[in-house]
C-alpha positions as CSV (number, residue, x, y, z in Angstrom):
1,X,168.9,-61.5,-34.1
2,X,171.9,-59.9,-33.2
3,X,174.2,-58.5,-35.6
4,X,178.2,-58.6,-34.9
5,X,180.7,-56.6,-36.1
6,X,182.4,-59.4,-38.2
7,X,178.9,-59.2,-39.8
8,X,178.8,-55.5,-40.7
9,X,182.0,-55.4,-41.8
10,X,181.6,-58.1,-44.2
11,X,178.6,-56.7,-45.9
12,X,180.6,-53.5,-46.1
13,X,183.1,-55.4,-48.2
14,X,180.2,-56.8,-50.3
15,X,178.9,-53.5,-51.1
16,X,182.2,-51.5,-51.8
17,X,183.1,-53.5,-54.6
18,X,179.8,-52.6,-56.4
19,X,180.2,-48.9,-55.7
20,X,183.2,-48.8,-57.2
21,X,182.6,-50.6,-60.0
22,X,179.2,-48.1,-60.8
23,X,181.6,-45.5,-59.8
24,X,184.2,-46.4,-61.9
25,X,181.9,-46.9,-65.2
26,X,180.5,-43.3,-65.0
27,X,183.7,-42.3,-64.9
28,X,185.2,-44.7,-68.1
29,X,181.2,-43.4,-69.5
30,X,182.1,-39.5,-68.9
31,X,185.6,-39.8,-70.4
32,X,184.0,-41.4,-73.1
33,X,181.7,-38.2,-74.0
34,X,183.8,-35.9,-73.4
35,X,186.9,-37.4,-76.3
36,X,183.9,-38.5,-78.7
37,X,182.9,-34.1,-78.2
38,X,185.9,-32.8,-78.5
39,X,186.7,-35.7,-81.5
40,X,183.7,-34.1,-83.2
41,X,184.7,-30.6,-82.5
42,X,188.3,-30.9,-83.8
43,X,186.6,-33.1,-86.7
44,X,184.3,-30.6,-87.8
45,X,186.7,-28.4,-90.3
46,X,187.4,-31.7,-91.8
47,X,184.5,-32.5,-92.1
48,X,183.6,-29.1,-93.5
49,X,186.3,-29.5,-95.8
50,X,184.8,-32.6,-97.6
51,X,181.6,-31.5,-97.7
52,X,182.4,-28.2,-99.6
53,X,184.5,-30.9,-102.2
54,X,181.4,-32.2,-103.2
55,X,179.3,-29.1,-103.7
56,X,178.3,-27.1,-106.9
57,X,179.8,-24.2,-106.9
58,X,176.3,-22.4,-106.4
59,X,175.4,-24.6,-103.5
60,X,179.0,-23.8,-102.2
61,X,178.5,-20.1,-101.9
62,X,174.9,-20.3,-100.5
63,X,174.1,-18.2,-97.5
64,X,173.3,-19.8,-95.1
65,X,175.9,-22.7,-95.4
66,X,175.1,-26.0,-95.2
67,X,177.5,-28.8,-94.5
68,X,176.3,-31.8,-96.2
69,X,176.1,-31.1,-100.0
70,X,171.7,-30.9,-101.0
71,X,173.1,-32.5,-104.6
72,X,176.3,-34.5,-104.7
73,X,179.4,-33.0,-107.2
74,X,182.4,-35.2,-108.2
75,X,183.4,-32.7,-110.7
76,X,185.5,-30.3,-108.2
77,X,187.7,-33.4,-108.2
78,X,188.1,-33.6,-112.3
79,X,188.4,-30.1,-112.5
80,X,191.4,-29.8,-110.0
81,X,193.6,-31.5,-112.9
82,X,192.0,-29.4,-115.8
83,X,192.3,-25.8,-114.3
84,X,195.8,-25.9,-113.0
85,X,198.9,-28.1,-113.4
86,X,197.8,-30.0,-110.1
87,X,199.8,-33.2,-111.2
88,X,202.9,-31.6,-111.4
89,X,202.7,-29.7,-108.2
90,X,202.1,-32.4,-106.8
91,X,205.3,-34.2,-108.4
92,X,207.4,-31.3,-106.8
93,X,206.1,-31.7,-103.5
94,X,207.0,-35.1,-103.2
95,X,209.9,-34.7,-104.9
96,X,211.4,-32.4,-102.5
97,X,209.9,-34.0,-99.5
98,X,211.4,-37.2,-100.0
99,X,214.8,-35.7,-100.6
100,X,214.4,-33.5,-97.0
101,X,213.1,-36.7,-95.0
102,X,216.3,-38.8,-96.2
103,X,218.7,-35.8,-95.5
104,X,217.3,-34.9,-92.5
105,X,217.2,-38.7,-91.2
106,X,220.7,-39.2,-92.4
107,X,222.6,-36.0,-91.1
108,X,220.2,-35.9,-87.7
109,X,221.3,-39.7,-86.8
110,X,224.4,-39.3,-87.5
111,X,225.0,-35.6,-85.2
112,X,223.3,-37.1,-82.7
113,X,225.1,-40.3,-82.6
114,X,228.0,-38.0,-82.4
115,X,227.1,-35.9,-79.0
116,X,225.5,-38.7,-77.6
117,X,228.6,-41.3,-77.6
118,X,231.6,-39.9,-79.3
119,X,233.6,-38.5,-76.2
120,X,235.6,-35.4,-77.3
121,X,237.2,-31.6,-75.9
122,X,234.2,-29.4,-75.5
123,X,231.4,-31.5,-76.7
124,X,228.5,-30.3,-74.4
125,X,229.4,-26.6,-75.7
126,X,228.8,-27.0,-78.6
127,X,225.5,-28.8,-77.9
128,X,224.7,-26.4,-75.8
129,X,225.4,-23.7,-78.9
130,X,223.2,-26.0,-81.4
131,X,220.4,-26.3,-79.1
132,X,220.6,-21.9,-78.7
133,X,220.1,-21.8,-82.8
134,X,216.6,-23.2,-82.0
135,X,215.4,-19.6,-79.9
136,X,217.1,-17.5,-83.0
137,X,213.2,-17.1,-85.2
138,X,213.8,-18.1,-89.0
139,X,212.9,-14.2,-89.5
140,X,216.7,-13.5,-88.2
141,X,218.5,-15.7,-90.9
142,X,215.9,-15.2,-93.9
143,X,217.6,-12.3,-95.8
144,X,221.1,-13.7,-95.1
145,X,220.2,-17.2,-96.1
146,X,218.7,-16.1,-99.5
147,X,221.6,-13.9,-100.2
148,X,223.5,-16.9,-99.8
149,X,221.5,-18.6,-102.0
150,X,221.2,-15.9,-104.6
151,X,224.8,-15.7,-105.0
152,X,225.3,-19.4,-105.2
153,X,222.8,-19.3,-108.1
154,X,220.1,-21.6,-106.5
155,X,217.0,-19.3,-106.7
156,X,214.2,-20.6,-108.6
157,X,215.2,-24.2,-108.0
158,X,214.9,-27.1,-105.4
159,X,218.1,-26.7,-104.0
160,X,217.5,-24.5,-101.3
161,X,214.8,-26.5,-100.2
162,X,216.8,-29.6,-100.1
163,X,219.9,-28.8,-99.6
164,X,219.6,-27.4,-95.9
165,X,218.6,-30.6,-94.4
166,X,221.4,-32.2,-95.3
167,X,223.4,-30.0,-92.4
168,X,221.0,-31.7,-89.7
169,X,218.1,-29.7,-87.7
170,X,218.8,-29.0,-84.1
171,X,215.4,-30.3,-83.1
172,X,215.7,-33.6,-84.4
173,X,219.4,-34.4,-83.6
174,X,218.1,-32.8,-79.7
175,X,215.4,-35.5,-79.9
176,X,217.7,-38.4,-81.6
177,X,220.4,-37.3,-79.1
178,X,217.9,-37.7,-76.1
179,X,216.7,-41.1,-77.2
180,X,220.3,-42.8,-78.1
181,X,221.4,-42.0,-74.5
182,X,219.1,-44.6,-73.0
183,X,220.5,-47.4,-74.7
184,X,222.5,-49.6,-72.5
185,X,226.5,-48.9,-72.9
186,X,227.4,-52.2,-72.3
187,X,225.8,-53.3,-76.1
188,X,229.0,-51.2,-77.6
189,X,231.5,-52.5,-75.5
190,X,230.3,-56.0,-76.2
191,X,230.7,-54.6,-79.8
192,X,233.9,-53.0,-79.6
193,X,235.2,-56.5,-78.0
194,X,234.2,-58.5,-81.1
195,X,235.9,-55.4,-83.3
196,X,233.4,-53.6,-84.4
197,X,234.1,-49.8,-85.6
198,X,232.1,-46.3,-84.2
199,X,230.3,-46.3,-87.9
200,X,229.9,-50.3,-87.2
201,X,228.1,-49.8,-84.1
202,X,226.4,-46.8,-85.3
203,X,224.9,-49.0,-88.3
204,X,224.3,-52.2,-86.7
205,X,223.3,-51.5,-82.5
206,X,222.0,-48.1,-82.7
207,X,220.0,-47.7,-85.4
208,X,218.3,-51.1,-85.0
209,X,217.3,-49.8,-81.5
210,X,216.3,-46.6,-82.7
211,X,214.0,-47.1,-85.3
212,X,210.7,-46.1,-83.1
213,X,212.7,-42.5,-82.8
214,X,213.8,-42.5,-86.2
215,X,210.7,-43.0,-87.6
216,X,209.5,-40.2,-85.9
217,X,211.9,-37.8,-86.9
218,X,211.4,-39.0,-90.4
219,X,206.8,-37.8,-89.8
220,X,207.6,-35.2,-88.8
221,X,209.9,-34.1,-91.2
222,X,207.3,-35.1,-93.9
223,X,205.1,-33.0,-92.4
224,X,206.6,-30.1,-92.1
225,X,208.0,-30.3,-95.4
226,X,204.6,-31.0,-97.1
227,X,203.0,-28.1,-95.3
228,X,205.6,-25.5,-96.0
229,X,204.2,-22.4,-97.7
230,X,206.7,-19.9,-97.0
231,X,210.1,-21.5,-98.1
232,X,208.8,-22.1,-101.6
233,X,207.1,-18.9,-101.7
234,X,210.3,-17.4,-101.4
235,X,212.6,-19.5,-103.7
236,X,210.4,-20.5,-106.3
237,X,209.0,-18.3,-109.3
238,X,208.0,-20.4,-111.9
239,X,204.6,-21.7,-111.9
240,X,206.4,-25.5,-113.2
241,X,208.5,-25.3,-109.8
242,X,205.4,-24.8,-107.6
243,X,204.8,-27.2,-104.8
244,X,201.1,-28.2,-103.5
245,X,201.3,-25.3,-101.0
246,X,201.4,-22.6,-103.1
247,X,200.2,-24.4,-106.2
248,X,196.6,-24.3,-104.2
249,X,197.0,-20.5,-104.7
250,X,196.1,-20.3,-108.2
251,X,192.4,-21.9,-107.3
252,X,192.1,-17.8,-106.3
253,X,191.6,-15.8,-108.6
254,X,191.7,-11.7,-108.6
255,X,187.9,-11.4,-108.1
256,X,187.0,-14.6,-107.8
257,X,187.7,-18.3,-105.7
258,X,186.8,-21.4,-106.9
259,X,186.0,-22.8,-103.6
260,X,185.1,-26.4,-104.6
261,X,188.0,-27.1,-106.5
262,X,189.9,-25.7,-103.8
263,X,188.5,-27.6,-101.2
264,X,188.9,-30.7,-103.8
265,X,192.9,-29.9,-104.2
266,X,192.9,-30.1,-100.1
267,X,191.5,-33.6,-99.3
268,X,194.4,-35.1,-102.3
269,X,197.5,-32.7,-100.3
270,X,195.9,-33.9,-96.8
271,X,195.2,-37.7,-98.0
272,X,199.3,-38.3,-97.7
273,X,199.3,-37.2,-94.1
274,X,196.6,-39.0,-92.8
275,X,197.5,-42.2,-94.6
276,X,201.1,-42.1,-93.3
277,X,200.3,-41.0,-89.5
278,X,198.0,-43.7,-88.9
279,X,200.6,-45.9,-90.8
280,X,203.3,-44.8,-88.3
281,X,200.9,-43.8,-85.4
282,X,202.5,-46.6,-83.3
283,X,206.3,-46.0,-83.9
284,X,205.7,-42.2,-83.8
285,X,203.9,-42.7,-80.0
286,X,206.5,-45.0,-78.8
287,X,209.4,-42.6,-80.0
288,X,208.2,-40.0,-78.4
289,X,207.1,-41.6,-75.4
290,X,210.6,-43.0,-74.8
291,X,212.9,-40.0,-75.5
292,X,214.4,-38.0,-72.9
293,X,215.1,-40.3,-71.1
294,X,218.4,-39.5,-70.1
295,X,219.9,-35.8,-70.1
């Protein structure tokens, strides 16, 4: 029987599609193994972390380590209220986070509103001169800030926590900036046709369309607010005024750490993180994702 080359080259097509398909699963099957490996990898301090929670305080100091617990302890958790003032660290924290988030949302949106479609004399300098404070480290303006501070009277209180992010943060009014440049013009001169004001477009076509990027900013503002150690550390002396970050401190001791309590007082600072980024997690991918869109 003779075979013709409209022959062959049909059961060439036959076959490719199969290849590919084989090819194309032990590739989707690789990528698989390789995130769920890293996932564990990047898991495992977490994982660490909970672990040690529910450990004795024997079993937690055992050599060598386990990381499951051999006998199962709820009592670092009761004891994280009973040997410090956890509640009210707590209380501070969120206290001065919430205030941050709102100032920085506020006075970002509204800067970056401002160099992004208020036209005015020498607008890109001084951009140009917010965007250099971001290369200056917090290391130059410490003692200068706190002297500020100091002399204003605000040491050993919230305020100079708070305060500061009412003046805007040149990363967030970069990234708000970026993202209010890609929406269409032609939505504010519809706007201005029917009468509507800069703060009238500001309120009701731009922030309506930005809330992906606003929520962002707001995250990641939590975040670094709720993790910061070293701004409280510096303005804060009374134990009452502590927030989580250095409130986890008194767990260690002079000569001893009370590791299970510790590691109790870090799964309740890390709980509000996790809950809120997987609560966001879509408005905070799509925010990024779109900004910088424009220059």
């Amino acid at each position: 029987m003779e075979v013709t080359p409209v022959k062959i080259a049909a059961s060439v097509k036959a076959k490719k599609p199969r290849s590919l398909k084989k090819g194309r699963r032990l590739e989707k099957g690789f990528t698989y193994f390789l995130l769920i490996a890293l996932s564990i990898l990047f898991l495992f301090p977490f994982l660490w972390l909970i672990g040690t929670s529910v450990k004795p305080e024997n079993e937690a100091m055992a050599f060598p380590p386990t990381l499951l617990p051999k006998n199962w302890d709820l009592a670092n958790y009761k004891e994280v209220f009973t040997l410090v003032d956890f509640g009210q660290y707590y209380l501070n924290s969120v206290i001065v986070t919430v205030c941050v988030v709102i100032g920085t949302v506020v006075s970002s949106t509204l800067v970056a509103y401002g160099f992004a479609r208020i036209k005015g004399k020498g607008r890109n300098f001084w951009f140009v001169l917010l965007l250099g404070t971001m290369m200056l480290p917090p290391q130059v303006t410490m003692i200068p800030v706190y002297m500020i501070f100091s002399k204003l009277g605000w040491v050993n209180t919230f305020l100079p926590l708070i305060v500061p992010s009412f003046f805007g943060s040149a990363y967030f009014i970069f990234l708000l900036r970026q993202f209010f440049k890609t929406i269409p013009k032609e939505l504010e001169e519809s706007a201005y046709l029917d009468g509507c004001g800069a703060f009238g477009i500001f309120w009701r076509i731009i922030i309506p369309l930005s809330v992906p990027s606003i929520i962002t900013v707001a995250l990641l503002s939590f975040m670094w607010t709720w993790n910061d150690f070293l701004n409280p550390l510096i303005y804060l002396n009374d134990d009452s005024k502590y927030t989580l970050a250095l409130g986890i401190l008194q767990f260690k001791g002079a000569l001893l750490i009370q590791w299970g309590p510790m590691m109790a007082a870090s799964v309740f600072i890390i709980l509000p993180l996790i809950i809120i980024f997987f609560v966001g997690q879509k408005y905070f991918v799509q925010g990024i994702a779109t900004t910088g869109g424009k220059g």
